[in-house]
N, C-alpha and C positions, 0 to 999 in steps of 0.2 A: 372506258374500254382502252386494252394494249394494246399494240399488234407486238410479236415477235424482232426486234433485228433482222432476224432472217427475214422475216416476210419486207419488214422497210426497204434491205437493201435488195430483195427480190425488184419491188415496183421500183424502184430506184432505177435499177439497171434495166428495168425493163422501158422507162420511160429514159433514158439514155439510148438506149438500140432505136426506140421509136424518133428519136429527136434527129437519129442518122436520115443517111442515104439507104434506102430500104435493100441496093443491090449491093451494098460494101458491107461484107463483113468485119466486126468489128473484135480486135485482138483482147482477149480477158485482161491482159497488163491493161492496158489502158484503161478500160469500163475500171478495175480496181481503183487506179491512178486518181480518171476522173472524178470519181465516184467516193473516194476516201473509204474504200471499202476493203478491209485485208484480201491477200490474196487467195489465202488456204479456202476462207472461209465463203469466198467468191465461186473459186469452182465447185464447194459443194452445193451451193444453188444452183448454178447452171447445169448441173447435171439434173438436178430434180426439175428444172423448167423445162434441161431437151425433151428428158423422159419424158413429160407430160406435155410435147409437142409446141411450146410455148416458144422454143427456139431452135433452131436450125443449125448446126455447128458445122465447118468446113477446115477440115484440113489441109497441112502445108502452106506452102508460099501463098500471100493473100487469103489466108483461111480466117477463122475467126467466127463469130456467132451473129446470128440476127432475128428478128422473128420471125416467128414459123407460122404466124397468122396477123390481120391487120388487125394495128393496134387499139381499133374500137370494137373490136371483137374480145378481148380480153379484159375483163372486169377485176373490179379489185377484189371482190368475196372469192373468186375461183383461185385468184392466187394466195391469199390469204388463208383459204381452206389447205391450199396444196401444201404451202410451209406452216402453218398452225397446227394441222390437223382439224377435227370437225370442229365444229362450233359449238363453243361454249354459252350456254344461257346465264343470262344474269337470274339469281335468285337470291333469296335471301334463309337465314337459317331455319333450316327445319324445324324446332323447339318452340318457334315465332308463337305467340296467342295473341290474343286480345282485340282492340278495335281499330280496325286499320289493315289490320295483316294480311286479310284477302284483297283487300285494294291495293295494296303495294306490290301482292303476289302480280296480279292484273297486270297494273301499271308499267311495272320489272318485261314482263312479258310481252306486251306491245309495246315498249320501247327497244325492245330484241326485234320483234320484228321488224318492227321499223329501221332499223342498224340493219338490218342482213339485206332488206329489201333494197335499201339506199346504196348501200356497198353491190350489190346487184346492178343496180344501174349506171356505174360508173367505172368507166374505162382507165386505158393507160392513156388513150387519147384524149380523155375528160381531163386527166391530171396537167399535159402539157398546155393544152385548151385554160386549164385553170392560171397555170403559170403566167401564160400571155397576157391575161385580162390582170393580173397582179402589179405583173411590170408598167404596165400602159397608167394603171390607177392613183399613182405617182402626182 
């Protein structure tokens, strides 16, 4: 399984905003900067994350963006669906016959589930939480 760019540098910056001060808005240069993320291509995610409430934008002096909900509220399959589009199943070609082919139909298909469910249960909070435990394992 892919996800999009868009969707990467989605949770990206999403867990960048979470990794702030939740009352400081944070300037899009910078998320870009830090983030190694173009800039064009930045603010059209952030628009699609205000839209769908995911971020909170402030303008002028000290303006800037932050989350619009805590960040163990936000899952990776919601924002993955938002810049993806819906979900894609894994399947295999339709012309398939023979022996096997409905066990892999199966198989293809509870391993989908199982991907959407896991991604369900995992935050942008789970992400930095993950990072933590990375660095320390050294």
């Amino acid at each position: 399984m892919r996800i999009s760019k868009r969707a990467e540098y989605a949770l990206r910056a999403l867990a960048m905003l979470a990794s702030r001060d939740p009352g400081s808005p944070v300037q899009i240069q910078e998320l870009a900067e830090a983030g190694g993320i173009p800039l064009k291509f930045l603010e059209q995610i952030l628009l699609i994350l205000r839209r769908a409430d995911l971020l909170v934008s402030k303008r002028g002096l000290g303006g800037g963006y932050r989350l619009g909900r805590q960040a163990s509220a936000i899952t990776l399959a919601e924002v993955i669906q938002l810049m993806d589009g819906p979900w894609t199943s894994l399947e295999i070609a339709r012309s398939a016959e023979g022996p096997g082919v409905r066990g892999l139909e199966e198989t293809l298909r509870e391993l989908d589930t199982r991907v959407r469910n896991f991604l369900q249960t995992q935050t942008v909070a789970t992400l930095l939480e993950r990072e933590q435990s990375v660095q320390f394992d050294i």
